[in-house]
C-alpha positions as CSV (number, residue, x, y, z in Angstrom):
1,X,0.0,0.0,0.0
2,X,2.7,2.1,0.8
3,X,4.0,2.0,-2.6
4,X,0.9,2.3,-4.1
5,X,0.8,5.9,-2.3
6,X,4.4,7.1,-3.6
7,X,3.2,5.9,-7.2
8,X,-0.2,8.1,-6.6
9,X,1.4,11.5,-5.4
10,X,4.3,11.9,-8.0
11,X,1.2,11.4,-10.7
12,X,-0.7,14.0,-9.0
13,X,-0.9,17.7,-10.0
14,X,-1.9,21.1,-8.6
15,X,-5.2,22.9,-9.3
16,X,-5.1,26.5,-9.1
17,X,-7.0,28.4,-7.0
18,X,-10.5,29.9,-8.6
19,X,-10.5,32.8,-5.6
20,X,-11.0,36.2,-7.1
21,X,-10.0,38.2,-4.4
22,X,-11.0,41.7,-6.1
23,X,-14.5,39.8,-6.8
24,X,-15.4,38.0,-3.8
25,X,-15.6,35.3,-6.2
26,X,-14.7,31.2,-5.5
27,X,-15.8,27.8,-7.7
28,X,-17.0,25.1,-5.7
29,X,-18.1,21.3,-7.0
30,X,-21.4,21.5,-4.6
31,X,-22.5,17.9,-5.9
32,X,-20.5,14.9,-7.4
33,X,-24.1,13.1,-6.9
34,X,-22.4,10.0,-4.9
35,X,-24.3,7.9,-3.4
36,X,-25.1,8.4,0.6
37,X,-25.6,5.2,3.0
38,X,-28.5,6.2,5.2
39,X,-30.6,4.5,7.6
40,X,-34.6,4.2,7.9
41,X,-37.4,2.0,9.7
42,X,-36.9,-0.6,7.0
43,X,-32.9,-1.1,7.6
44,X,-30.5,0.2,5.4
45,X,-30.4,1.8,2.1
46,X,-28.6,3.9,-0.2
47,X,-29.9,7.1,-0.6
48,X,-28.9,8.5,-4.7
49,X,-29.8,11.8,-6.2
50,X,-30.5,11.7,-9.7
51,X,-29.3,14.7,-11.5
52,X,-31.8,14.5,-14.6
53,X,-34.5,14.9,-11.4
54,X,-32.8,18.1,-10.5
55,X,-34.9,21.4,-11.0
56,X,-32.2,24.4,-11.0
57,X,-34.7,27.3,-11.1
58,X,-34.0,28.4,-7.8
59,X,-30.0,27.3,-7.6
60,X,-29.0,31.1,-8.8
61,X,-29.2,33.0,-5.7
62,X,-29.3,30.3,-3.1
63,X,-27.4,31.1,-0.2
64,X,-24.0,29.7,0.8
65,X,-24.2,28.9,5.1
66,X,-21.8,28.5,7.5
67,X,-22.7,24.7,8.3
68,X,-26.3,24.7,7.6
69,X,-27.0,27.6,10.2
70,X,-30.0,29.2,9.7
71,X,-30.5,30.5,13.1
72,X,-30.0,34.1,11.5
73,X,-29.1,36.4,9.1
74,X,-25.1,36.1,9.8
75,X,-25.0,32.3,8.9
76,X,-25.4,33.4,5.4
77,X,-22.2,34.1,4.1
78,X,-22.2,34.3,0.3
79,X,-24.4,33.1,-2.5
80,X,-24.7,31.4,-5.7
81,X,-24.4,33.5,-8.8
82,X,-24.0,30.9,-11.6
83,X,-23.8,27.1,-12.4
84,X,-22.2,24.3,-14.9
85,X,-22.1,20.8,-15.2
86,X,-18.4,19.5,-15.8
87,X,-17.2,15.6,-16.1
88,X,-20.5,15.0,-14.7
89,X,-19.9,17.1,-11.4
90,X,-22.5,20.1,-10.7
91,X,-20.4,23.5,-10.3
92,X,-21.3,26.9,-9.1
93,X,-19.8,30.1,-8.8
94,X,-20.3,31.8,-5.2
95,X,-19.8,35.3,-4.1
96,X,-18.6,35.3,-0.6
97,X,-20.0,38.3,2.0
98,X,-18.0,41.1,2.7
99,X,-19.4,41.7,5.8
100,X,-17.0,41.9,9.3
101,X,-18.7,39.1,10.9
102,X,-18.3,36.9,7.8
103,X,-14.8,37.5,7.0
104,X,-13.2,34.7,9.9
105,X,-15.0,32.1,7.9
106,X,-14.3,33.6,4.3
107,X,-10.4,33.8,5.2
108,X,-10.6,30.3,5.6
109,X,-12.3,29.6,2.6
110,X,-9.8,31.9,0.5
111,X,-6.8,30.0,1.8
112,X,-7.9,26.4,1.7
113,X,-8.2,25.6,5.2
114,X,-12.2,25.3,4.5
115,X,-12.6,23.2,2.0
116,X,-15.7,20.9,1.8
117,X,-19.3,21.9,0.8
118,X,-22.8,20.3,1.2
119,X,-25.7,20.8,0.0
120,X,-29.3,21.0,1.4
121,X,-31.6,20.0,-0.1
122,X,-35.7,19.1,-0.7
123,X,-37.5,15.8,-2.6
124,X,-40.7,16.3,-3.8
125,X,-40.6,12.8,-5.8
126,X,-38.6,9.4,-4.7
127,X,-38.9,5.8,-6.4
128,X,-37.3,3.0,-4.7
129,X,-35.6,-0.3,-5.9
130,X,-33.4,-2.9,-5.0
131,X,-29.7,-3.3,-7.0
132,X,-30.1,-7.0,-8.6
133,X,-26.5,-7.4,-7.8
134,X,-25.8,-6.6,-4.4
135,X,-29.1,-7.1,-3.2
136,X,-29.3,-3.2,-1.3
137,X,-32.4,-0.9,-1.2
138,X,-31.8,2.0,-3.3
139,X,-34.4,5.0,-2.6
140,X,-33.7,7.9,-5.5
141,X,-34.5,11.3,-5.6
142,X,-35.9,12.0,-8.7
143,X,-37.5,15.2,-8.9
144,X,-35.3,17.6,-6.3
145,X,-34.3,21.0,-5.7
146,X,-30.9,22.4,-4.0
147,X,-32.2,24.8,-1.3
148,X,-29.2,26.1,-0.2
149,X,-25.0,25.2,0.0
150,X,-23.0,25.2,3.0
151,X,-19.1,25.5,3.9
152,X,-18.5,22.0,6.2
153,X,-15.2,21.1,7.6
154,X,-16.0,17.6,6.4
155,X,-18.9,16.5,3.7
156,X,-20.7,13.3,3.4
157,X,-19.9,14.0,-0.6
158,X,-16.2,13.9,-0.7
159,X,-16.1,14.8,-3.7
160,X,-17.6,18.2,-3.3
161,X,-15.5,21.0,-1.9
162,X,-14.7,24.7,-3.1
163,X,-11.5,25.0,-5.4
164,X,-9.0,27.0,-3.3
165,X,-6.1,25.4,-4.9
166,X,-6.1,21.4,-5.0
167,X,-3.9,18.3,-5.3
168,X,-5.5,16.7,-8.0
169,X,-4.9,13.2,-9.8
170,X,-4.2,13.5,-13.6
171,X,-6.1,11.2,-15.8
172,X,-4.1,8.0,-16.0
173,X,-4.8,7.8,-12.2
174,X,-7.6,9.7,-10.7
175,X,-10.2,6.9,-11.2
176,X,-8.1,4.4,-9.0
177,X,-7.8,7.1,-6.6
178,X,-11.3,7.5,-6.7
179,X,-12.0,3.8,-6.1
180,X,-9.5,3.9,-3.4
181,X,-11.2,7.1,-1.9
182,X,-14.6,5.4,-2.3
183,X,-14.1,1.9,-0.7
184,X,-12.1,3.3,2.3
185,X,-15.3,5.8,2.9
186,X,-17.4,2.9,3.0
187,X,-15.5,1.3,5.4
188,X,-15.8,3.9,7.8
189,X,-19.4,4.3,7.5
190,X,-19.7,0.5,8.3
191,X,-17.5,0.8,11.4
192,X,-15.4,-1.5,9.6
193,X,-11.7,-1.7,10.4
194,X,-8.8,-0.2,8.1
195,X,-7.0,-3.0,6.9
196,X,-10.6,-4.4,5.7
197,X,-10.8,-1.4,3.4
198,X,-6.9,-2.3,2.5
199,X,-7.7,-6.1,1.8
200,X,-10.1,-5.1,-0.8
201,X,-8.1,-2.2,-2.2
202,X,-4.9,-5.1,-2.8
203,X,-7.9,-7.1,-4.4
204,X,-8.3,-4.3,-6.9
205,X,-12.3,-4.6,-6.1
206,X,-14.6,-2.3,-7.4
207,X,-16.9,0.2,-5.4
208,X,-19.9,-2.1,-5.9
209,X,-18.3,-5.5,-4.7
210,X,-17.4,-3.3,-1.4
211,X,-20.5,-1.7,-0.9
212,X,-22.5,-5.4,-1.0
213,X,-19.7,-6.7,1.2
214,X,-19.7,-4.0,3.7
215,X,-23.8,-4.7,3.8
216,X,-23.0,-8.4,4.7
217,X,-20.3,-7.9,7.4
218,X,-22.9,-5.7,8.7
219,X,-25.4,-8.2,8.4
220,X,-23.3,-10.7,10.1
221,X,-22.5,-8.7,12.9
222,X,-25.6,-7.5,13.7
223,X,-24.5,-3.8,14.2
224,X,-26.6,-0.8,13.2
225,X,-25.6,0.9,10.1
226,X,-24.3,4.8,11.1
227,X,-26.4,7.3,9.7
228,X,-24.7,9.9,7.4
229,X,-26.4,12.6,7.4
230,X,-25.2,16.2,5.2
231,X,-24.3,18.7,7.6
232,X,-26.4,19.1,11.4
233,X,-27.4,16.0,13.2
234,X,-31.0,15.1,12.9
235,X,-31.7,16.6,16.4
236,X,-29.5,19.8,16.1
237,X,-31.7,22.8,17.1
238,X,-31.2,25.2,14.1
239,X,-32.7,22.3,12.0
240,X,-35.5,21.5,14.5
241,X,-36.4,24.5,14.6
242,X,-36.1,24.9,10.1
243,X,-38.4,21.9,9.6
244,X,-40.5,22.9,12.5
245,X,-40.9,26.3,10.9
246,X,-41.3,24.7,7.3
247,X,-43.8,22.8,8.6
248,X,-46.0,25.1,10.2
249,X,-45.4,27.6,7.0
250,X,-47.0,24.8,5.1
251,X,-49.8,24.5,7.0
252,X,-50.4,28.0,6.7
253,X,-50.6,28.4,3.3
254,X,-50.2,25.2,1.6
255,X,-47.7,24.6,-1.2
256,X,-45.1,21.9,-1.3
257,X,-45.0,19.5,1.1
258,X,-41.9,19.5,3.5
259,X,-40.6,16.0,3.8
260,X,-38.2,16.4,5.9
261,X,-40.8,18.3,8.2
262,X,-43.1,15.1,8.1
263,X,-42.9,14.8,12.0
264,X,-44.2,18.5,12.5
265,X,-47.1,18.9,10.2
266,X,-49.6,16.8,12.2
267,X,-48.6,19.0,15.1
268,X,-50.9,22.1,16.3
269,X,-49.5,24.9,18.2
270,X,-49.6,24.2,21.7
271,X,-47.9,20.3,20.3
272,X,-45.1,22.6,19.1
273,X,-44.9,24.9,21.7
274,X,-44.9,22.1,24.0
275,X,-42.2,20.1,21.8
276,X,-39.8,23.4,22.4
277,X,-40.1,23.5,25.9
278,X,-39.6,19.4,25.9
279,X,-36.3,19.9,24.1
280,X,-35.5,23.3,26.5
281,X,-35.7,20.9,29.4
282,X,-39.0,21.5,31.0
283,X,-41.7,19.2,31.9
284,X,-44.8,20.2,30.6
285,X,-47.0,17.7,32.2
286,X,-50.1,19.5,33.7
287,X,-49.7,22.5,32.3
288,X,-52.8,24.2,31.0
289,X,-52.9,25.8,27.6
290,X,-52.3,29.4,29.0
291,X,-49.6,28.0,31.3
292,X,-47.9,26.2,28.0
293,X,-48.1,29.4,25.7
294,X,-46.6,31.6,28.5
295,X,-43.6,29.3,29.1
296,X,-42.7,28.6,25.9
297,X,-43.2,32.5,24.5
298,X,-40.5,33.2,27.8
299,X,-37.8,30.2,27.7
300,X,-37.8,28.1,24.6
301,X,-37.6,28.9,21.3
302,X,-41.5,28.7,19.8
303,X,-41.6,32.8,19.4
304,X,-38.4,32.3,16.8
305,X,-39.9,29.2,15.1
306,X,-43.3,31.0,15.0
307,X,-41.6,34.1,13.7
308,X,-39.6,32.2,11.1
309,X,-42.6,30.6,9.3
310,X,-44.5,34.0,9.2
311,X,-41.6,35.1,7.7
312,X,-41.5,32.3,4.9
313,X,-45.0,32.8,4.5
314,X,-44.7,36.5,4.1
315,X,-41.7,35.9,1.8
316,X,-43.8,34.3,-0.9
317,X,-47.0,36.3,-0.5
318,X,-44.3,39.0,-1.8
319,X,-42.4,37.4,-4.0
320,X,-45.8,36.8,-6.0
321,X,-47.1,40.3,-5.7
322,X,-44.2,42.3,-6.9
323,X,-44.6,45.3,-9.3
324,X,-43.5,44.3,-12.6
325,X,-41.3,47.7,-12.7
326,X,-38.3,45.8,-10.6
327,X,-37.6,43.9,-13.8
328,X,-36.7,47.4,-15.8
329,X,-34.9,48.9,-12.9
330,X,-31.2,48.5,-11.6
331,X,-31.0,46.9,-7.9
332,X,-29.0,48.4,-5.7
333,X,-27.9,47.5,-2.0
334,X,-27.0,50.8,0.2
335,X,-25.3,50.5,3.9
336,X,-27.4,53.2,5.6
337,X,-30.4,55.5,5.7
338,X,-27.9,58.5,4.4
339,X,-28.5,60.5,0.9
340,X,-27.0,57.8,-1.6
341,X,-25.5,59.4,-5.0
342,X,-25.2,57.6,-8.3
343,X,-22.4,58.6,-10.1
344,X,-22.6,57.8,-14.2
345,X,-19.2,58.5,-15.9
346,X,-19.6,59.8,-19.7
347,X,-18.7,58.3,-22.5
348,X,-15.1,57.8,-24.1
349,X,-16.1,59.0,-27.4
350,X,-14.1,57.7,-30.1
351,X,-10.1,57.5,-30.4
352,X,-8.2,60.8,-32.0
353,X,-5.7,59.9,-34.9
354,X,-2.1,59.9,-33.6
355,X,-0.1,62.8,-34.8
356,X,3.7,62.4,-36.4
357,X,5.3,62.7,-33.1
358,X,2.9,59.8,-31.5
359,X,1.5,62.4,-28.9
360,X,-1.3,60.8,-27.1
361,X,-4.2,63.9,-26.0
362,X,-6.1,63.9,-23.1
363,X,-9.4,63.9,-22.7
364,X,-11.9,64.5,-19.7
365,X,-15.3,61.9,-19.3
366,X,-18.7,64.1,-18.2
367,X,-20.8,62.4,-15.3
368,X,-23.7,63.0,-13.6
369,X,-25.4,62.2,-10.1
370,X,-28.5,61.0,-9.3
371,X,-30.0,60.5,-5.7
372,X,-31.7,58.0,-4.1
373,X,-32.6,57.8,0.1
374,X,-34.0,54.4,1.8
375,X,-37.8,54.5,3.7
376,X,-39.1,52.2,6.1
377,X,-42.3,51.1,6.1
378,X,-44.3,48.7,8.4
379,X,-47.3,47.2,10.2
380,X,-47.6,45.5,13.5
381,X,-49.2,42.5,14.3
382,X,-51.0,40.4,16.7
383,X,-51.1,36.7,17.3
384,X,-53.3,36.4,19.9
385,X,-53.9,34.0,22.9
386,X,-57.2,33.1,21.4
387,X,-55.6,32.5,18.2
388,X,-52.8,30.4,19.7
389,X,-55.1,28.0,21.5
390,X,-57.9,27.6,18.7
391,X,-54.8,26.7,16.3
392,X,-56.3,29.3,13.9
393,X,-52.7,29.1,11.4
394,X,-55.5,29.8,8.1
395,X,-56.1,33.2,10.3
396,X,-52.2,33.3,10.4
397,X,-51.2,32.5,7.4
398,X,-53.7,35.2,5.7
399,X,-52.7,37.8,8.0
400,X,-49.3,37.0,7.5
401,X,-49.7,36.4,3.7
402,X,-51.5,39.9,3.6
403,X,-48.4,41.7,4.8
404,X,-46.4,40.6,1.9
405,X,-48.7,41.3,-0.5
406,X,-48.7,44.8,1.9
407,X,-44.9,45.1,1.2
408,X,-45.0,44.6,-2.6
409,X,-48.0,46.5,-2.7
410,X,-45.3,49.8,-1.1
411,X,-42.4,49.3,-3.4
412,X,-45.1,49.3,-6.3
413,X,-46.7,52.3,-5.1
414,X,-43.2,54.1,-4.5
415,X,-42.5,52.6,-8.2
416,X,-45.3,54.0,-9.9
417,X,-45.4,57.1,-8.5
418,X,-41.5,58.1,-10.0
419,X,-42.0,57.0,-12.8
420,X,-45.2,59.1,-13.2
421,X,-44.3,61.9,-10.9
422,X,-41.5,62.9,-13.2
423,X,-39.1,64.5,-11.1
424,X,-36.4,66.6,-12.2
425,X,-32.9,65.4,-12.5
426,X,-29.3,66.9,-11.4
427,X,-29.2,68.8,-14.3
428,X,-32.4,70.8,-12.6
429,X,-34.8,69.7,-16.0
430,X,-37.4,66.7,-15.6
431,X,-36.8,63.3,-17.0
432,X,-39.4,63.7,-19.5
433,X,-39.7,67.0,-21.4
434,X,-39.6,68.0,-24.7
435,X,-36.3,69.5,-24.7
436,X,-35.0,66.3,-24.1
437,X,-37.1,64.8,-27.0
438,X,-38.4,61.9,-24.7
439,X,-41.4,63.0,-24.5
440,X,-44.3,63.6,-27.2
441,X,-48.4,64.8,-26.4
442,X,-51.6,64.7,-28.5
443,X,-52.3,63.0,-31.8
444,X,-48.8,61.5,-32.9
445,X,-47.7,59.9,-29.4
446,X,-51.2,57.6,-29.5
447,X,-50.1,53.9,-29.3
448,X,-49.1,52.7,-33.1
449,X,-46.5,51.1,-34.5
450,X,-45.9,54.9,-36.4
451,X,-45.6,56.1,-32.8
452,X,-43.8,53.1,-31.7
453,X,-41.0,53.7,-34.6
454,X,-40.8,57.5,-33.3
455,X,-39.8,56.3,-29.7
456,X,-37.5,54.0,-31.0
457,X,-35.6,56.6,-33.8
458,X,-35.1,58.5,-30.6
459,X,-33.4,55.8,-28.4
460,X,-30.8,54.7,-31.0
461,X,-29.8,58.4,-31.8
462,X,-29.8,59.8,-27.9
463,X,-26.3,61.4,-27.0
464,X,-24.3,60.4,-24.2
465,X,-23.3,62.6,-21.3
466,X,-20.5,64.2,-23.5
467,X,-23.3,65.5,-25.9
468,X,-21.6,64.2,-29.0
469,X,-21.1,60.1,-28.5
470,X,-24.2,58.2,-30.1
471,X,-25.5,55.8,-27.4
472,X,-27.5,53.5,-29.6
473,X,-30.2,53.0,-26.1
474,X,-32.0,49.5,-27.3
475,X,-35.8,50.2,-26.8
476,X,-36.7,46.9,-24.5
477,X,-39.9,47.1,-22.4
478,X,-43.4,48.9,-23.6
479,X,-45.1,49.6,-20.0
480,X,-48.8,50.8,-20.7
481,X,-52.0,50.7,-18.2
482,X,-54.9,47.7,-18.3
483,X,-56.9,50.6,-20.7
484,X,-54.1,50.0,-23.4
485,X,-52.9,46.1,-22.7
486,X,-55.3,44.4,-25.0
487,X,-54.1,47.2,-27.8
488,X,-50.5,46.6,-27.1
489,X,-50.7,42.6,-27.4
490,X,-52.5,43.2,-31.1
491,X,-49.8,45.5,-31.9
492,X,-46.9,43.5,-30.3
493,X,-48.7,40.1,-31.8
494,X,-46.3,37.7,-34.2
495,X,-48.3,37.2,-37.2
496,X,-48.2,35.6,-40.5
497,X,-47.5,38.2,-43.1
498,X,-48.6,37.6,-46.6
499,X,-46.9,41.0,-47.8
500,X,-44.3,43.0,-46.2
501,X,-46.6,45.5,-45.2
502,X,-48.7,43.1,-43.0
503,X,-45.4,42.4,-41.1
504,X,-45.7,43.0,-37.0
505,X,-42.0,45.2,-37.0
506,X,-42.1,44.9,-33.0
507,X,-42.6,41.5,-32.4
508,X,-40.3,39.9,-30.4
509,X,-38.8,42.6,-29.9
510,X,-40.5,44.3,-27.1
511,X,-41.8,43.1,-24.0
512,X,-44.7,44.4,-22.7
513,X,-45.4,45.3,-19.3
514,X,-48.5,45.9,-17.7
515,X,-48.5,47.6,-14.8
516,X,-52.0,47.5,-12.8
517,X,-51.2,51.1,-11.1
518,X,-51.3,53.2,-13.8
519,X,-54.2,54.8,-16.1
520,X,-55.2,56.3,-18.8
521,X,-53.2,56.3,-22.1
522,X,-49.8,57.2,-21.6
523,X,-47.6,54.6,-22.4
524,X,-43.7,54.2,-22.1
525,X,-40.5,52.9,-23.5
526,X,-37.3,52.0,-21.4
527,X,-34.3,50.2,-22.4
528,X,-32.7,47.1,-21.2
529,X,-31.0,48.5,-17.4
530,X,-28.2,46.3,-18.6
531,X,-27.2,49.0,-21.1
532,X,-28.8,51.8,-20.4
533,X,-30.3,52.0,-16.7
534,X,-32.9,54.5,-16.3
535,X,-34.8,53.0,-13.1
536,X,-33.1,52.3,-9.8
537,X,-34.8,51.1,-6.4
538,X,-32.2,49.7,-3.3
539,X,-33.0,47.9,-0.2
540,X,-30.8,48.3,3.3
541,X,-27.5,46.0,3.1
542,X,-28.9,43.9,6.3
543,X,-32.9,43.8,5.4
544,X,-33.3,43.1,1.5
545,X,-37.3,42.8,0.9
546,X,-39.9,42.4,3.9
547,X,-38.6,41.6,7.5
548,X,-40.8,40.0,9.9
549,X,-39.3,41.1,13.3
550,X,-41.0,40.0,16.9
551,X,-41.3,42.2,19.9
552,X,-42.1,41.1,23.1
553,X,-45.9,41.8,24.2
554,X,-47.1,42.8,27.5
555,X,-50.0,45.1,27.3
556,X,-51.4,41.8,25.2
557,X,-52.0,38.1,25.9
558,X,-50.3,36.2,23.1
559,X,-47.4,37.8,20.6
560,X,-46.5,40.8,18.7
561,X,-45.1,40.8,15.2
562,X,-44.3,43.6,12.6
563,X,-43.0,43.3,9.1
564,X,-41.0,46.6,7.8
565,X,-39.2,47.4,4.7
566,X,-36.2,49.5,4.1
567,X,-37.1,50.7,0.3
568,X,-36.4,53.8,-2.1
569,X,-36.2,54.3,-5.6
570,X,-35.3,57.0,-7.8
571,X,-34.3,57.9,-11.5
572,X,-30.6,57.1,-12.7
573,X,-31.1,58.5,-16.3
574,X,-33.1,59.8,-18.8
575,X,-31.5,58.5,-21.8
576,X,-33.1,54.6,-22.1
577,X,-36.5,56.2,-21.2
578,X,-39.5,57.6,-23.8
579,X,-42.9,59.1,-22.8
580,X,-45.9,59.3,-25.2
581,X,-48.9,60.9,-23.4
582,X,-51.5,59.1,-25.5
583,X,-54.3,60.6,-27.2
């Protein structure tokens, strides 16, 4: 064996680190997909996540934990901004906090001390089976989602782990490493001794001959097969307190089920309430319902589960109820309350022609400034005592549900009302006006494709700040009122077109937006915020979207929520926007 190691680690060579240090940024391999030996009622069984059954909708923008932690807003330290599949390995790109309290854990990620990664996860859809060769229970997950992504000192995938500079098998070896790596992992999840996993490595067996004779040694001896679990033990109270919270979430509003929560969904209230004080260590035997709800609001942790499954239901009552005018603005993220200013820096223009001597001129880029200050906004709540012991959670759920909808509803509002209030900009002239030629009244600005070519002639010849540079702004979104939606879809409708003149000229090549909040038969035209941002709107660095934050009640029998938002908006630029007043 010894020999075999030496052969190994002069074959092997060094991975360079993916840590962009100026970006925050670091690769990880978040799932090789390896099978997991687990444990249930019926014995043993290996647990295997299909990838084809994996739906990634939701993987961009998942958060990256410190262990699984979700006891609060500092175990999130970094998320994921992209994905790839490689040597059938799932990769993603994650942007690591720059927060204070995050950087002990990011320094260790950066340098390779930290270097595994699990992943949690939720199974809508399993099938079982047994493997005709080895004779083991297989139970695979075949319609999944990755919920989140977690730095772990050690994984139950090995093969997952960020890339932070690597020792790394080349070809001609790296699959008898990977046997090697595989049949002494089974080993140790069999409680079986070293030299077992040795005999069979000599052997050159393969993974599948080890795993069915690890099942019969462990058959033989009669020993319980360790559960492997990825990340927190089963009864580790951030997680209780996650499926707890999932759970009752569910039964608030419905939705997906929460497998993992299974234990908790039969439970009412005062069961949970009595379940936290249980695992607080208090006896709850005799105790009245008043009694129960009064210890566990004081000394366990029931007001913080409670107050995490408003807040998930909250969450998506928002999520579903946001103004459609996000999608055309730039998001920002501001550190304070304070008077934020956007600074856009001009345009280059194009290069000067070198004279004889090669003298290089200098030139000077215009900018400009716009402003934008964060708001808070928020409503109380109050679970009451009657509430709490009639298990009322459809009362909860809708009371809860409304002060998402309440949230959206604001940032809509705040939305609408710049884009219609038309302020005036740094330069002291509002955003639309006819000086700037973005904005047209009466007959000629009524919704046609004529009108439609005007607003678009003006967009691809708009100057830049230096007055002279064309921009070329891309005409992208037509927003119009429910008055003008149905005459926006004909006009925007693909069609078949027997003669050129019959052609549709804007199809598929704007979307249309309808926003509910506005009237009459204005409409506009903004382009893409990816090249030319006219919207902004920001949330406070520590409180992005609707917070639901508890307070303790005294004046009241039972508990006191409030959800707030930290939200502003404002104008960035005038150039990628077009006004027609309507007629």
């Amino acid at each position: 064996m010894a020999q075999l190691d030496i052969n190994l680690t002069r074959a092997a060579v060094f991975q360079p680190s993916t840590w962009n240090a100026e970006a925050q940024t670091i690769e990880a391999v978040i799932s090789t997909f390896a099978d997991v030996v687990r444990r249930d009622s019926k014995g043993a069984y290996l647990e295997r996540l299909d990838p084809a059954g994996l739906n990634l909708s939701g993987l961009e923008g998942a958060p990256l934990l410190d262990g699984h932690r979700t006891e609060s807003a500092r175990d999130v330290i970094g998320s994921i901004t992209g994905h790839r599949f490689e040597g059938g390995k799932l990769l993603a790109t994650i942007r690591l906090s720059g927060a204070a309290d995050a950087a002990p854990i990011v320094a260790r990620i950066a340098e390779g001390t930290v270097r595994g990664v699990s992943i949690g996860y939720r199974v809508s859809k399993w099938t079982e089976e047994i493997d005709p060769e080895t004779k083991t229970r297989i139970r695979k997950a075949v319609a999944w989602m990755i919920n989140e992504a977690s730095a772990v000192p050690i994984g139950a995938d090995r093969g997952a782990r960020f890339r932070s500079g690597d020792i790394q098998m080349t070809t001609e070896n790296e699959e008898k490493a990977q046997t090697r790596q595989e049949i002494r992992a089974i080993a140790r999840s069999a409680n079986l001794p070293a030299d077992w996993a040795d005999a069979h490595i000599d052997a050159d067996a393969t993974v599948t001959d080890v795993r069915a004779a690890a099942f019969e040694e462990i058959q033989k001896r009669g020993k319980a097969l360790p559960v492997i679990k990825v990340g927190q033990a089963n009864d580790d109270p951030a997680q209780v307190r996650t499926r707890a919270a999932d759970a009752l979430a569910f039964r608030m509003v419905g939705g997906d089920f929460p497998a993992a929560s299974r234990e908790f969904v039969g439970m009412s209230l005062r069961d949970i309430a009595a379940d936290c004080l249980t695992r607080s260590g208090e006896s709850v035997r005799g105790m009245s319902a008043d009694d129960l709800f009064q210890r566990s609001l004081t000394t366990s942790d029931f007001p913080v589960l409670v107050s995490n499954a408003m807040g998930k239901v909250a969450a998506q009552a928002y999520q579903a109820a946001e103004s459609p005018l996000k999608a055309l603005a730039r998001q920002r993220t501001l550190p304070n309350f304070k008077e934020s200013t956007s600074i856009r820096i001009g345009e280059m223009g194009r290069l000067e022609e070198m004279t004889e001597s090669g003298e290089f001129k200098h030139t000077n880029r215009a900018e400009s400034g716009e402003v934008m200050r964060l708001k808070t906004f928020g409503r109380a709540i109050n679970v009451s005592r009657k509430l709490l012991i009639d298990d009322d959670l459809n009362l909860l759920g809708d009371m809860t549900a409304a002060m998402g909808q309440a949230a959206a509803q604001t940032e809509a509002e705040e939305m609408v009302a710049m884009l219609t209030g038309n302020p005036d900009l740094s330069d002291g002239t509002p955003v639309f006006d006819a000086s700037r030629g973005n904005s047209v009244s009466g007959a000629p600005s009524a919704l046609s494709e004529t009108a439609l070519s005007a607003a678009r002639k003006h967009m691809r010849t708009v100057k830049g700040l230096d007055g002279k540079t064309t921009i070329a702004a891309t005409p992208k979104y037509l927003v119009v009122s429910p008055d003008l939606e149905t005459s926006a879809e004909k006009l925007l409708a693909s069609i078949y077109a027997a003669t050129t003149d019959d052609v549709a000229a804007f199809a598929g090549k704007l979307t249309l937006v309808v926003e509910p909040r506005l009237t009459g038969n204005t409409w506009y035209v903004l382009a893409d915020p990816a090249q030319v941002p006219s919207l902004q709107y920001g949330y406070l660095a520590a409180a992005q979207g609707v917070q639901i934050q508890r307070q303790e009640a005294w004046n009241t029998l039972g508990l006191q929520y409030r959800a707030f938002l930290d939200f502003g908006s404002g104008w960035l630029d005038w150039r990628g926007a077009y006004r027609a007043a309507g007629a």
